[in-house]
C-alpha positions in Angstrom: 176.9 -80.3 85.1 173.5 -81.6 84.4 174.4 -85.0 86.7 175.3 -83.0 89.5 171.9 -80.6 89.2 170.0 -83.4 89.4 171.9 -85.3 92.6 171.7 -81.8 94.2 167.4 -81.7 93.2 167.8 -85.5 94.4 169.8 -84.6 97.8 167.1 -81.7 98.9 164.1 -83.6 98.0 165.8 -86.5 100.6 166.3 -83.4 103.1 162.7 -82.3 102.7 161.1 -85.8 103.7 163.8 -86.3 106.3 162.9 -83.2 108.0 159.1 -83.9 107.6 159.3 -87.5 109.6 161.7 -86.0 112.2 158.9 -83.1 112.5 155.9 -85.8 113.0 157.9 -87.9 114.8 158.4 -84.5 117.5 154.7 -83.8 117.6 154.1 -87.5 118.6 156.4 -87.1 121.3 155.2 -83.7 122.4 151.1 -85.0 122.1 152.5 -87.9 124.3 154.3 -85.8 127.5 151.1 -83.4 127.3 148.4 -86.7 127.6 147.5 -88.1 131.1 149.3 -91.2 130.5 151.0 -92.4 133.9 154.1 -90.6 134.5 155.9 -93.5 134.3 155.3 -94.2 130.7 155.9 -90.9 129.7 159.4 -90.7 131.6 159.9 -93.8 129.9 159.2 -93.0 126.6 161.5 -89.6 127.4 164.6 -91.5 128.5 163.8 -94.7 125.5 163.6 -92.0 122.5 166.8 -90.0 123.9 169.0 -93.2 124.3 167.8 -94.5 121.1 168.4 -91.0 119.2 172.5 -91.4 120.7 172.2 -94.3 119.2 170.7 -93.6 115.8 173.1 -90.5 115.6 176.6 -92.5 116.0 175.4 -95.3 114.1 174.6 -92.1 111.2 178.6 -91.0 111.8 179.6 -94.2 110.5 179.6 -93.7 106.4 181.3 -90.3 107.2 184.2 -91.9 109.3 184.9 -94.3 106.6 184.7 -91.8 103.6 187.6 -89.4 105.2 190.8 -89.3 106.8 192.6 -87.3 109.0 191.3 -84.3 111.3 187.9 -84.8 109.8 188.2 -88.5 110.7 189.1 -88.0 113.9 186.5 -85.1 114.3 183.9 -87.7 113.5 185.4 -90.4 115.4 185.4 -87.9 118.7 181.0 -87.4 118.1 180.4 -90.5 117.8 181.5 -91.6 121.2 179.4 -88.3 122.4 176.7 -89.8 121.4 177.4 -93.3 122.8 178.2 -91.6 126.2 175.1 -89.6 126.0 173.1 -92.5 125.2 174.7 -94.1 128.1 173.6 -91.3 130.3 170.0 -91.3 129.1 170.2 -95.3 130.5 171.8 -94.7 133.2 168.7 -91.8 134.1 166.6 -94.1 133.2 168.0 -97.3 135.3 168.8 -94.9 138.2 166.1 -92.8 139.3 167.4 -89.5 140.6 167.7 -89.4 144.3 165.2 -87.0 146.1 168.0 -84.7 147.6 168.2 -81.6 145.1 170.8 -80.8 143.0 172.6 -84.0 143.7 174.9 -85.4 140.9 174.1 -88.5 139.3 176.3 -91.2 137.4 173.8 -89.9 134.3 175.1 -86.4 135.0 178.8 -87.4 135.0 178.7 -89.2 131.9 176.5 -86.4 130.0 179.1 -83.7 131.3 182.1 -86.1 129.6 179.8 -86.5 126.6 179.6 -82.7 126.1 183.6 -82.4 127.0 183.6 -84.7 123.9 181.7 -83.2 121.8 183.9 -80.1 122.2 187.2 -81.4 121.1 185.1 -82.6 117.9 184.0 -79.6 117.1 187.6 -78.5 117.7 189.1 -80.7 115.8 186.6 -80.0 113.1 187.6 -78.0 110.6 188.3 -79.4 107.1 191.1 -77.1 106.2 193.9 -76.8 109.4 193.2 -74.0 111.3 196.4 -71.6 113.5 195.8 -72.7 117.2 195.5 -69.1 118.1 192.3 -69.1 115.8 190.6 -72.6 117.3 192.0 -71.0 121.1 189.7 -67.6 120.2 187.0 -69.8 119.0 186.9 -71.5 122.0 187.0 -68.2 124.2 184.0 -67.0 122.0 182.2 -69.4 123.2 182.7 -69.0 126.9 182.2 -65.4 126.7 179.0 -65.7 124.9 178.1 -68.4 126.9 178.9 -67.2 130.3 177.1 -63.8 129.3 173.8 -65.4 128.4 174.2 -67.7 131.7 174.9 -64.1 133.8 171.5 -62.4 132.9 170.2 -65.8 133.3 171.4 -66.0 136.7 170.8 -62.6 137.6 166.9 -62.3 136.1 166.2 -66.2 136.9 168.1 -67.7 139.6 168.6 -64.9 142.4 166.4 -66.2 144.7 167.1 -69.6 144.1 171.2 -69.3 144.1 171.5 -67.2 146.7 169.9 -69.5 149.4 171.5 -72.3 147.5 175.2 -70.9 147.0 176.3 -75.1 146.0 173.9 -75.4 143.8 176.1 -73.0 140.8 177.5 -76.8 139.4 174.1 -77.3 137.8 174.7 -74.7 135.5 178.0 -76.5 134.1 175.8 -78.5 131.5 173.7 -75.5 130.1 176.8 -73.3 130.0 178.4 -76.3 127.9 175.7 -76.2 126.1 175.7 -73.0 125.1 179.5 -73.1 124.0 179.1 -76.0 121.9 176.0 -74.2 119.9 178.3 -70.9 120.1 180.9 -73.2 118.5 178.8 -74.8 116.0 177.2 -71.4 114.7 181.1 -70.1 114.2 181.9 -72.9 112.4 178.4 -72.6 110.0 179.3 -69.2 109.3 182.8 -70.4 108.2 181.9 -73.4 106.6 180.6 -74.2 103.0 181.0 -77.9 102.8 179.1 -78.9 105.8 177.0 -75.6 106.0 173.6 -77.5 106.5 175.1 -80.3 109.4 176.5 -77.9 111.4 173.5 -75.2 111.5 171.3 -78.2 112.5 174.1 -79.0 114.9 173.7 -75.3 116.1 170.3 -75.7 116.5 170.3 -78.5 118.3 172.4 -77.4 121.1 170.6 -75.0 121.4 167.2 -77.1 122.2 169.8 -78.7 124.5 170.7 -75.1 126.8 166.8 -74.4 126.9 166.0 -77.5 128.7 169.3 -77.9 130.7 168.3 -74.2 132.1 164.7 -75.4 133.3 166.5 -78.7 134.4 168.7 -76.4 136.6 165.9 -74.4 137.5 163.8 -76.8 139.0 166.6 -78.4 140.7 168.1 -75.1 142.1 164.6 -74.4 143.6 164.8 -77.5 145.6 162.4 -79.7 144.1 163.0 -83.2 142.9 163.3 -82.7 138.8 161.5 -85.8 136.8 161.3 -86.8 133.3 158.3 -87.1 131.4 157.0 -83.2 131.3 156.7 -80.6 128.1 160.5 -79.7 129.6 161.7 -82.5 127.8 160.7 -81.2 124.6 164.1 -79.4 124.2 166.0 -82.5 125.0 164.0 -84.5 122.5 163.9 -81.9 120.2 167.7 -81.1 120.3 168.8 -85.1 119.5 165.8 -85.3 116.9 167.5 -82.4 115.1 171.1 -84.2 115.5 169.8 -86.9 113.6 168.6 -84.8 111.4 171.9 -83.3 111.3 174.0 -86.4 110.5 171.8 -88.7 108.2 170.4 -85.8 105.9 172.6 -85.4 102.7 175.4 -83.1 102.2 174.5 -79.9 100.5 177.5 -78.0 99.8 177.2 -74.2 99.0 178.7 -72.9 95.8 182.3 -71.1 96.5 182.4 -67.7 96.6 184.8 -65.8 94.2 187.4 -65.8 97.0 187.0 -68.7 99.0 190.0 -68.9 100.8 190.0 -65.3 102.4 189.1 -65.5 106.2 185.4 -63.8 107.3 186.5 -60.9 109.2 185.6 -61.5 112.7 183.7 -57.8 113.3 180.7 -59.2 113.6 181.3 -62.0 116.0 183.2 -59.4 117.9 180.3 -57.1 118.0 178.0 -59.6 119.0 180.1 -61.0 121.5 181.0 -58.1 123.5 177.1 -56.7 122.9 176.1 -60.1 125.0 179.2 -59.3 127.3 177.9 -56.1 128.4 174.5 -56.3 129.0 175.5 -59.4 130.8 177.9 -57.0 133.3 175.3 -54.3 132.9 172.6 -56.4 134.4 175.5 -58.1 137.7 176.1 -54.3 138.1 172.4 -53.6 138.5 172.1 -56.8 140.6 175.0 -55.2 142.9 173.2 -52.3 144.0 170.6 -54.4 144.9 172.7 -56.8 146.6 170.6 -59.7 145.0 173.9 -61.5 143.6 174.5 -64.9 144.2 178.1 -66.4 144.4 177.8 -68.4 141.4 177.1 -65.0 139.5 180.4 -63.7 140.9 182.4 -66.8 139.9 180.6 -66.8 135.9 181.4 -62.9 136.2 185.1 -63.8 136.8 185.5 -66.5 134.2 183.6 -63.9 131.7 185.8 -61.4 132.3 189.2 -63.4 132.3 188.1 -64.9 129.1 187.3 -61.6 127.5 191.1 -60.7 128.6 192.5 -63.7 127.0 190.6 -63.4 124.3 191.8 -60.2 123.1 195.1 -60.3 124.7 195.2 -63.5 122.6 194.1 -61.8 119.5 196.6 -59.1 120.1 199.4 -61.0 120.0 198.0 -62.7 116.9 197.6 -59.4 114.8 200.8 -58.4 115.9 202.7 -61.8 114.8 200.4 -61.5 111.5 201.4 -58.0 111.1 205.0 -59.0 111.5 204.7 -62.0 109.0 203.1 -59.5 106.5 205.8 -56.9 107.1 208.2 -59.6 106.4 206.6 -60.8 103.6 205.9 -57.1 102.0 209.6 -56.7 102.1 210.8 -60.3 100.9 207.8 -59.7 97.7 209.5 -55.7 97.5 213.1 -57.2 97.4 211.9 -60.2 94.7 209.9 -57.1 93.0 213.2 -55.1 92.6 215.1 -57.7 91.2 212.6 -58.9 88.1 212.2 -55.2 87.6 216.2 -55.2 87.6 216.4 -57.8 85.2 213.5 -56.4 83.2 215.1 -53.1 82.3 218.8 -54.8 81.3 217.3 -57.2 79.6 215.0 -54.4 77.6 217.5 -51.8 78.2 220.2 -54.5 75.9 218.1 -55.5 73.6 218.9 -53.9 70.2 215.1 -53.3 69.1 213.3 -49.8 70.2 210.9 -51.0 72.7 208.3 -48.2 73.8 205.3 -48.1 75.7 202.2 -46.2 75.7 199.4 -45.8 77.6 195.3 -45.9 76.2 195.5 -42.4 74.9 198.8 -43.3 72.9 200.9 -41.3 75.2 204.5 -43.0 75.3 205.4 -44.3 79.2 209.0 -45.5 78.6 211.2 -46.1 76.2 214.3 -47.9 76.0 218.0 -46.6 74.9 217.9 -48.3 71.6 214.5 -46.5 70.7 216.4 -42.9 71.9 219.1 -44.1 69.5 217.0 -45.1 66.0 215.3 -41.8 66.5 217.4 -39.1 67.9 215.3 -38.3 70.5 216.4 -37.8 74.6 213.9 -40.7 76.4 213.3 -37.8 78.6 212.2 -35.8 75.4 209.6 -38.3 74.4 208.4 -39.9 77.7 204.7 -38.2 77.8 204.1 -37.3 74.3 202.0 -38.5 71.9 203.9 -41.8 69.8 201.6 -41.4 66.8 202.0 -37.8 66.6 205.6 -37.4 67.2 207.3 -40.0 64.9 204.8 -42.0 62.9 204.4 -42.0 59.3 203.1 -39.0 57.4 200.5 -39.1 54.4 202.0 -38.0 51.3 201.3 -34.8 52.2 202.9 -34.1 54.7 199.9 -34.5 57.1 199.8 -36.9 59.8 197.6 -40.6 58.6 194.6 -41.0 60.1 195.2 -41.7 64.3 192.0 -44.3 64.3 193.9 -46.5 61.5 197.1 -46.3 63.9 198.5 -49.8 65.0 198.6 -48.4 68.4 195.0 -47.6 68.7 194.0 -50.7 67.7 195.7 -52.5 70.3 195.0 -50.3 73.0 191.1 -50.0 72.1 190.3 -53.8 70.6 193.2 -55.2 71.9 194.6 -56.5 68.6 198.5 -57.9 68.0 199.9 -56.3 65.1 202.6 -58.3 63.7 205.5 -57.6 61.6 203.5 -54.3 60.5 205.5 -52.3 57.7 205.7 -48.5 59.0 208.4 -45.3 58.4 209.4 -43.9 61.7 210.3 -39.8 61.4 213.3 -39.1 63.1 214.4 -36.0 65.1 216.5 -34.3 62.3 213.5 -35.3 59.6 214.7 -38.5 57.8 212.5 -41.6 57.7 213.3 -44.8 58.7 211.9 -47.8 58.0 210.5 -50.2 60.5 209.5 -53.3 61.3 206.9 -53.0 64.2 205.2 -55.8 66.3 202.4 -54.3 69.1 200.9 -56.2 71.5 198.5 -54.7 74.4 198.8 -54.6 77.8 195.7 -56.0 79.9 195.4 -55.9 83.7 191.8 -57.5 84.6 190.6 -58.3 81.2 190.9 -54.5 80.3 193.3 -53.1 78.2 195.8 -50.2 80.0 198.1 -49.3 77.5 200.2 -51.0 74.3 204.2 -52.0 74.4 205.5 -51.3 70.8 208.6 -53.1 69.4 210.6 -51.8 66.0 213.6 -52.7 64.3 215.3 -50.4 61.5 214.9 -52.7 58.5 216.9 -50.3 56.5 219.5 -52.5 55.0 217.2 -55.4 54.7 215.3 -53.4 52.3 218.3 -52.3 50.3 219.3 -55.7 50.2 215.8 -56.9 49.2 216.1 -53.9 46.8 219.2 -55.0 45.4 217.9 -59.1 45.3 215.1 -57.7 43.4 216.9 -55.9 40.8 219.4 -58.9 40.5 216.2 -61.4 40.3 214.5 -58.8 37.9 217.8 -58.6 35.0 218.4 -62.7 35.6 214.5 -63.1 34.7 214.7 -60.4 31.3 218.2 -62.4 30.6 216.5 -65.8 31.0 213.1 -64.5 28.6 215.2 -64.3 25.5 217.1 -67.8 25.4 214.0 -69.4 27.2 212.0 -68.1 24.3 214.6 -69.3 21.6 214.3 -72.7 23.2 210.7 -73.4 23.5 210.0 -72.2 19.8 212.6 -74.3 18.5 211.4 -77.2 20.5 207.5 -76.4 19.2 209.2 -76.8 15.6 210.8 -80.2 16.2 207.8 -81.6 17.5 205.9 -80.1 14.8 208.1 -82.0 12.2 210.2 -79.3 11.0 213.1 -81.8 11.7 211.3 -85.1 10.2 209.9 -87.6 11.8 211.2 -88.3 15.2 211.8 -92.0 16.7 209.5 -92.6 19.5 212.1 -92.5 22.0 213.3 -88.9 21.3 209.9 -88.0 20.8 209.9 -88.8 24.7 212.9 -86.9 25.2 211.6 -83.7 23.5 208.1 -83.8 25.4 210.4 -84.0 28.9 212.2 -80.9 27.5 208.9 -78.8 26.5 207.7 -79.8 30.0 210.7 -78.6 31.9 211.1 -75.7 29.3 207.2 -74.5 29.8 208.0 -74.9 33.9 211.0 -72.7 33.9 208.9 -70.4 32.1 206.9 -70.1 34.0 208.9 -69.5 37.4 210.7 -66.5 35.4 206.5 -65.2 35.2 205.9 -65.5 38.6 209.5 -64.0 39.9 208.4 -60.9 37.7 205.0 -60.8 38.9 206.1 -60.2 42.3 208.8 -58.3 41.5 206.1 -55.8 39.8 204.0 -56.1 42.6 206.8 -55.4 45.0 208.6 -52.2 43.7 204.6 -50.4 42.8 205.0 -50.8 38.7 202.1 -53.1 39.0 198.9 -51.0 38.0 195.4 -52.6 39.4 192.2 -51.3 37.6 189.9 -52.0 40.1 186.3 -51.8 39.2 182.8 -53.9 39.9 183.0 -57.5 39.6 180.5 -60.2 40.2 181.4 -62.6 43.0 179.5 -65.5 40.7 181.7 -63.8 37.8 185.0 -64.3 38.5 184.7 -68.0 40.3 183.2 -69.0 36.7 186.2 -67.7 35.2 188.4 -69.4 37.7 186.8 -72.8 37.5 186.5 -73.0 33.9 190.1 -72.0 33.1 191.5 -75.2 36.1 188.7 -77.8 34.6 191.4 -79.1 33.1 193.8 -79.8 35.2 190.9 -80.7 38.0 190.2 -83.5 35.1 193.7 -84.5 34.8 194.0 -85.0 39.0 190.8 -86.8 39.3 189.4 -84.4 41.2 185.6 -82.7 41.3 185.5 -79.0 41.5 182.2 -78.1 43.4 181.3 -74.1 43.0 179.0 -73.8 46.4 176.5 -70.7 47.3 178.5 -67.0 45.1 176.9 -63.6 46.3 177.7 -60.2 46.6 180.0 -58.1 43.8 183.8 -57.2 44.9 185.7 -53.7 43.6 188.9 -55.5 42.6 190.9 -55.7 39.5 189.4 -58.8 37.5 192.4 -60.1 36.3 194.0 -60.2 39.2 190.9 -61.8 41.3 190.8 -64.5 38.5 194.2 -64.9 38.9 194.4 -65.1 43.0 191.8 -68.0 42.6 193.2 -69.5 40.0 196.5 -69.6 42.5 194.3 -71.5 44.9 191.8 -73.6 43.1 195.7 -75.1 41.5 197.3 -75.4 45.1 194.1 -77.4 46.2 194.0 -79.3 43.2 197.7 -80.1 44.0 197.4 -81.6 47.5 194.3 -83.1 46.7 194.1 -87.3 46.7 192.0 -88.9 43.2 188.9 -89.2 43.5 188.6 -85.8 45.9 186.3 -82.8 46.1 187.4 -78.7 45.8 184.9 -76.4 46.7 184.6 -73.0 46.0 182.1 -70.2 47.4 181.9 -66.9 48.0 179.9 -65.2 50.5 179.6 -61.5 52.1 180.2 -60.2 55.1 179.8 -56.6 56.2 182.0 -54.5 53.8 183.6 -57.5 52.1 183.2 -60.2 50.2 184.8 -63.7 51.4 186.1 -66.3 48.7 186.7 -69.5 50.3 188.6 -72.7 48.7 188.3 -75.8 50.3 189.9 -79.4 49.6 190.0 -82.7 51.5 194.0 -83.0 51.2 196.3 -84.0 54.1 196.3 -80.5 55.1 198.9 -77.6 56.9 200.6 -78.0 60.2 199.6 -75.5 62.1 202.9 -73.9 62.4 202.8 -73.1 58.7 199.8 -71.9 59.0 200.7 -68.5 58.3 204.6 -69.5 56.7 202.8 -71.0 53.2 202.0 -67.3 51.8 206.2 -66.7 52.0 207.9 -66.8 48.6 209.5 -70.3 47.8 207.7 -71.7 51.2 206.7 -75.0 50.7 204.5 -77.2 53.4 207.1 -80.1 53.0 210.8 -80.0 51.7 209.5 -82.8 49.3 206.6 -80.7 47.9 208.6 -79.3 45.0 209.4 -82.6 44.0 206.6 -84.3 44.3 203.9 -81.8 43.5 205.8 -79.6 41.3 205.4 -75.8 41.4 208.4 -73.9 43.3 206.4 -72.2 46.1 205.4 -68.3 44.9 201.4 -68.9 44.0 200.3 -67.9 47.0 203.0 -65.3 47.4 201.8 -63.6 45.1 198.5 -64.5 45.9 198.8 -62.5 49.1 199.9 -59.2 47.4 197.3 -59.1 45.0 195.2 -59.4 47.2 196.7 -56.7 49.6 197.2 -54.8 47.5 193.1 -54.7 46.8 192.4 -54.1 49.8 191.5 -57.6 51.6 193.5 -60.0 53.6 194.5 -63.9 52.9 194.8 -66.8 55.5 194.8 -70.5 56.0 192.8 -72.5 58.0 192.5 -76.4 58.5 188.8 -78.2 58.6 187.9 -80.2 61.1 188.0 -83.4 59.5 190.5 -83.6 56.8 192.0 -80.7 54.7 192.8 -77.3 54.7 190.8 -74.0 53.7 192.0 -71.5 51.5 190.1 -67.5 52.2 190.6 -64.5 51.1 188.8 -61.3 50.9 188.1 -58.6 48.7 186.1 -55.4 49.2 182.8 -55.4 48.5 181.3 -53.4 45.9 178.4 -51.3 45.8 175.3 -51.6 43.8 176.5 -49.2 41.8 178.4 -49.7 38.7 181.9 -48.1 38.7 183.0 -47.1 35.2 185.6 -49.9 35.2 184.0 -52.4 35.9 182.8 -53.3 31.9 185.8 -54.4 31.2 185.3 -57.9 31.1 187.1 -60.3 33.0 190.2 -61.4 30.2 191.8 -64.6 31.0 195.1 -64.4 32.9 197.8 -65.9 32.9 197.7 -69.2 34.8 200.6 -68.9 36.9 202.1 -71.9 39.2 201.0 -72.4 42.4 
C-alpha cells in the first residue's frame, strides 16, 4: 500500500512539472505571435510547433499501444494516425500557402477534416469496458446535438451577415462543428471514466482550444478575407496540441473506485444539458426568423439538430424499452429460481425431524416448522407471532419465567452470538417439560442482526439412557472399589515382605501389578467424580481464594511428576482472588498442569499464570508439546476423548481429566477452552469468577490437597 502511495506522490509530482514546461513553453509561443517579428517567421513558427506537437503526441501513443490489447489497442492505434494526419496537414499549410480566394479548401483542410473523422472512431472505440452500440450511437448523437446547438447561436449572433451574402461558405464550419463533438465526446467519456480520468479531461480541453480557433478561422474566412497564420488566433491551435501532449505523456492517475463501480451514471444530467444548449440554440433561429436574418447554413445545422435530437431519443426509447423487457424477463426468470430454493427450503426444513423456529429481534417467533408444532403441542398458527422465550422456555424453580436478557435467543439477536449444543427444558402445551438440545445462530442482512433461527431436538431418551449408563457406570465402579481395594493392600503387603523376600524378577512383576492396580484405581475415581458431578450429589463450597494460592498448591503437588518428565514448570504473573471451591480449583489445575506435563517433550517448559479480566479471573496453562488439531479443538474436554487413538497407550491416562475438568469448572461458574500458540504447543484456559475484596465466610478453609486424578 505504502509502494503504490508513493508511485501515486511520484506520478503527480511528474504531472505538476510536465504541466509547468507545457505552460512556459505556451507563453513563449504566445510573447512570439504578439512581437513584431516578420510575419513570416511567426507563421512559421505557428505551422513548425503544430506539426512537431502531431508528432510528439503519436510518438507519446506508442508505450500505451504496446502495453494493451484489444479495443483499447485499437483505440490508440486509430489517434495516433490523427495525429500523423494532422501533422501532415500543419505541413501541407505550411508548404502550400492558402490561395487568396476565400473560403477555398486546401489539401491541409482535407487531411485535417480526415484527421478529426479519425479521431472520432478512437474516441469511439475507446472505452475500456465494451459498451451496447445503442449507448456509443447516443454518445455520438450527444455530441452533434450539443455541437450543432453551440454552432446555431454561433451562426445566428456571429455569422449572419457574413453567411447570408456567402450561402457556400457553411463547409467552413465542418471543422469547428467536429471539433466541438469530439470535446463533447471526450467530456462524456471523463465523466464515465476512472482509469483515464486525467487524459481524457485534457483531451476535452484540448478540443476545445481547437473549436475556438477553428470558429475565428471560419470567421475570417467567411468575411472574405484571406486568413493567415502567425496571429494571437493561433493561440487555440497551439494551445489545444500543447495540452494533447500534455494529455498523452503525463502519467496515469487513476481515481479510487467508487463503492459501486459498475453501475452506469444516469444520463439526467447530460440530458438536461443537452436539451438546455438545444433550445436556446432554436430559441435564438426562431428569433433570427422574425428578423429574417437567417442564413441557409443555419437552416441546414437547424435540420441536422433537430433530426438528431429525434434519433437520439427515439434511439433511447427503443433502448429503455428493450432494457425494460430484458429486466422484466429477468425479474420473472430470478422470481421463478426464487420460488423454487424457497420450495426446496421449506421441504427440506419442513422434513427435517428437528424443531426449527425463527424469531425476529424482539424474540417474536416468524415460522416454525411441523416438527417444532409436533414436540410442543402447539398449532404453527398458534405460535407464529408470540413471544418464543415467554411461551415455552424454561421456568425458574419457581415457577417464574428466567431472566429474558440471559435467554440464548437474546444473545444472538442482540451480540450476534452462536449458541451451540445449549442444555434447555422446552414447556409444552399440556404443561410437561421436555428436554432439549438447542443450537441458535443469528440472522444478519448487511452486517446487522434481523432476527435468530433456533434449532431443538427432544433429547429425552438420550438422557434416560445417559441416566441409565450412569447408574450402570456408578454400581460397576462401587463393585470394582471393594476387590480393587483387597488387591492393592495385599500387593502393599507382598512388597513390604509379608511374604519373604522376593526374587528380583517377581519383584518386577509385583511393581507392574501395583502400577496397573493404582491406574485402574484411579479410572474407577474419575468415572465417580463425574458421575457426582453429573446427577448434582456433588456439593461445591465456594468461597474466596487467592489466584497466587491455588497455582502454589497445584504446582507443588505435580513437581513431581514435572521432575520425572524432564520438564520445567514456570508459574508466570498470579493476580486477582476467584470465589470457587478450593479443592476443586486445585484439582482443575492439577488436571492440566498433568495433561501438559503429558504431551510435553524432555527438556520442555509449562507455564502457568493467572490474570483478571473484568469479572473473572483467567488461569492459563501453556506447554511447548506437538499440540491439538484444530478440529479437536473443542472434542478434547469429551469423556474418554483422546487427541490420537495412540494417546492412551503411549501417554497413559484414559481420557476423563479434562472432562471433568470442564464441569468443575462450569459448574463454578466459568468456561474452559483450548487454544494452540503460534509457534509450537497448545494453551490450556479456564476461568473462574472473580472475587471481591471481601472475604466470604468460606473462604478460611484452607486449600486441602485433592485428589490427584488422571488426566
Amino acid at each position: 500500500m505504502e509502494g503504490q502511495l508513493d508511485a501515486h506522490v511520484r506520478a503527480a509530482r511528474r504531472l505538476r512539472l510536465t504541466g509547468l514546461a507545457v505552460a512556459l513553453v505556451l507563453a513563449v509561443l504566445v510573447v512570439v505571435l504578439a512581437s513584431d517579428l516578420p510575419h513570416r517567421v511567426r507563421q512559421t513558427v505557428t505551422l513548425t510547433t503544430l506539426a512537431g506537437c502531431g508528432l510528439v503526441a503519436a510518438l507519446g501513443f506508442r508505450p500505451r499501444v504496446l502495453a494493451h490489447r484489444g479495443r483499447r489497442r485499437r483505440a490508440y492505434l486509430l489517434f495516433v494516425a490523427a495525429c500523423l494526419l494532422a501533422s501532415l496537414s500543419n505541413l501541407l499549410q505550411l508548404l502550400l500557402p492558402r490561395a487568396t480566394a476565400p473560403g477555398r479548401v486546401m489539401p491541409g483542410d482535407l487531411v485535417l477534416t480526415l484527421a478529426l473523422a479519425v479521431a472520432v472512431a478512437g474516441l469511439v472505440q475507446f472505452p475500456s469496458s465494451r459498451r451496447r452500440t445503442t449507448d456509443l450511437t447516443r454518445m455520438v448523437l450527444d455530441g452533434i446535438v450539443i455541437g450543432g446547438s453551440i454552432l446555431l447561436v454561433a451562426d445566428v449572433t456571429l455569422f449572419p451577415d457574413l453567411l447570408v451574402d456567402n450561402p457556400g461558405g457553411w463547409p467552413l464550419l465542418v471543422v469547428p462543428v467536429t471539433d466541438v463533438v469530439l470535446a463533447t465526446l471526450a467530456t462524456l467519456l471523463h465523466l464515465r471514466s476512472r482509469r483515464d480520468h486525467l487524459m481524457l479531461g485534457l483531451v476535452a480541453a484540448s478540443f476545445y482550444c481547437f473549436a475556438a480557433s477553428d470558429f475565428a478561422f471560419a470567421f475570417v474566412a467567411a468575411s472574405g478575407r484571406q486568413f493567415s497564420y502567425g496571429s494571437l488566433v493561433d493561440a487555440g491551435w497551439l494551445s489545444g496540441y500543447l495540452l494533447l501532449v500534455l494529455a498523452i505523456w503525463a502519467p496515469s492517475l487513476r481515481l479510487p473506485e467508487p463503492e459501486a463501480s459498475t453501475r452506469e451514471r444516469s444520463p439526467l444530467l447530460s440530458t438536461a444539458v443537452l436539451f438546455t444548449l438545444f433550445l436556446i440554440g432554436l430559441g435564438v433561429t426562431l428569433a433570427a426568423f422574425g428578423a429574417d436574418r437567417v442564413s441557409p447554413s443555419a437552416v441546414v445545422l437547424l435540420l441536422l439538430v433537430v433530426i438528431a435530437v429525434l434519433a437520439r431519443q427515439s434511439l433511447l426509447g427503443l433502448d429503455n424499452d428493450r432494457l425494460r423487457r430484458q429486466l422484466e424477463e429477468r425479474v420473472a426468470e430470478r422470481t421463478r429460481s426464487l420460488r423454487q430454493i424457497t420450495a426446496r427450503t421449506d421441504l427440506l426444513v419442513d422434513s427435517v425431524g428437528e424443531g426449527i423456529y425463527g424469531v425476529d429481534p424482539d424474540g417474536m417467533i416468524t415460522f416454525v416448522n411441523p416438527a417444532t408444532s409436533r414436540a410442543l403441542g402447539y398449532a404453527a398458527a398458534d405460535l407464529i407471532g408470540r413471544d418464543a422465550h415467554a411461551t415455552f422456555h424454561e421456568r425458574a424453580p419457581d415457577g417464574g419465567l428466567m431472566p429474558k436478557d440471559q435467554c440464548y435467543i437474546i444473545e444472538a439477536v442482540r451480540e450476534g452470538l452462536v449458541s451451540t449444543a445449549e442444555a434447555d427444558s422446552y414447556v409444552c402445551a399440556d404443561g410437561r417439560m421436555l428436554p432439549v438440545e438447542v443450537t441458535t445462530t443469528p440472522l444478519t442482512e448487511e452486517d446487522a442482526v434481523v432476527g435468530a433461527v433456533v434449532i431443538f431436538r427432544d433429547v429425552t431418551q438420550r438422557r434416560e439412557v445417559d441416566r441409565l449408563k450412569s447408574e450402570f457406570v456408578s454400581m460397576v465402579s462401587h463393585e470394582l472399589r471393594t476387590p480393587l481395594t483387597a488387591i492393592q493392600g495385599s500387593l502393599g503387603l507382598i512388597s513390604g515382605g509379608a511374604l519373604g523376600r522376593l526374587p528380583p524378577a517377581a519383584g518386577r512383576m509385583l511393581e507392574i501389578a501395583s502400577i496397573s492396580a493404582h491406574r485402574l484405581n484411579r479410572l474407577v475415581d474419575d468415572i465417580l467424580d463425574i458421575e457426582r458431578i453429573e446427577s448434582g450429589v456433588l456439593v461445591l463450597q465456594p468461597g474466596r481464594q487467592q489466584a497466587r494460592d491455588v497455582v502454589s498448591a497445584a504446582v507443588e503437588q505435580m513437581q513431581v511428576l514435572a521432575t520425572e518428565a524432564d520438564v520445567e514448570v514456570s508459574v508466570g504473573p498470579l493476580e486477582g482472588a476467584v470465589h470457587a471451591d478450593p479443592d476443586r480449583a486445585v484439582q482443575t489445575l492439577i488436571n492440566l498442569i498433568g495433561n501438559a506435563l503429558k504431551f510435553s517433550y524432555p527438556g520442555g517448559l509449562v507455564s502457568v499464570d493467572a490474570r483478571t479480566h473484568d469479572d473473572v479471573v483467567e488461569f492459563r496453562v501453556a506447554d511447548q508439546g506437538r499440540g491439538i488439531p484444530e478440529d479437536r479443538l473443542e472434542r478434547i474436554f469429551n469423556r474418554f476423548e483422546q487427541v490420537d487413538s495412540s494417546d492412551a497407550r503411549e501417554q497413559g491416562g484414559f481420557g476423563l481429566g479434562l472432562a471433568i475438568s470442564r464441569s468443575l469448572v462450569e459448574r463454578s461458574g466459568g468456561r474452559i477452552w483450548a487454544t494452540n500458540n503460534a509457534e509450537r504447543g497448545a494453551t490450556l484456559h479456564f476461568t473462574l469468577p472473580r472475587s471481591d475484596d471481601r472475604p466470604h465466610p468460606a473462604s478460611a478453609r484452607p486449600a486441602t490437597e485433592p485428589a490427584v486424578t488422571g488426566a
